[in-house]
C-alpha positions in Angstrom: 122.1 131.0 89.8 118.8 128.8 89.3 120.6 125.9 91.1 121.3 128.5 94.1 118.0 129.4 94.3 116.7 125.6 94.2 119.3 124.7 96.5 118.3 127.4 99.0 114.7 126.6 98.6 115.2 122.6 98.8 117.5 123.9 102.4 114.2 125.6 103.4 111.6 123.3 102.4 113.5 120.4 104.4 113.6 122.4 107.8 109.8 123.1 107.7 109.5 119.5 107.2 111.3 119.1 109.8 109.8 121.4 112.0 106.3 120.4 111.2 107.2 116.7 111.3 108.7 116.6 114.8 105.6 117.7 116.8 103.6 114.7 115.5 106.0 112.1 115.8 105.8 113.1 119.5 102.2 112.9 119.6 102.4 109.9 118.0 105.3 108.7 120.2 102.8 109.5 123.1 99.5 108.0 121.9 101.7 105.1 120.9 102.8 104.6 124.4 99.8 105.7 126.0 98.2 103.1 123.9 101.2 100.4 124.7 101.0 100.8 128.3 96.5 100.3 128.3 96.2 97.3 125.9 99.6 95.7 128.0 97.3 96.0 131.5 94.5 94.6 129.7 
């Protein structure tokens, strides 16, 4: 039953990495490109 219960929480505990993850690697991705694109004009 413990190993349920881990399982389950492990399952949990990777989505909300997930979920907080994603929104900065797209802010990332987008200062990264923003930053690309200025020093390549330069």
């Amino acid at each position: 039953m413990f190993t349920a219960i881990a399982d389950v929480l492990r399952t949990i505990a990777g989505a909300i990495a997930t979920v907080v993850t994603l929104p900065f690697r797209a802010v990332a991705r987008l200062f990264g490109g923003a930053a690309d694109s200025a020093h390549g004009r330069h």
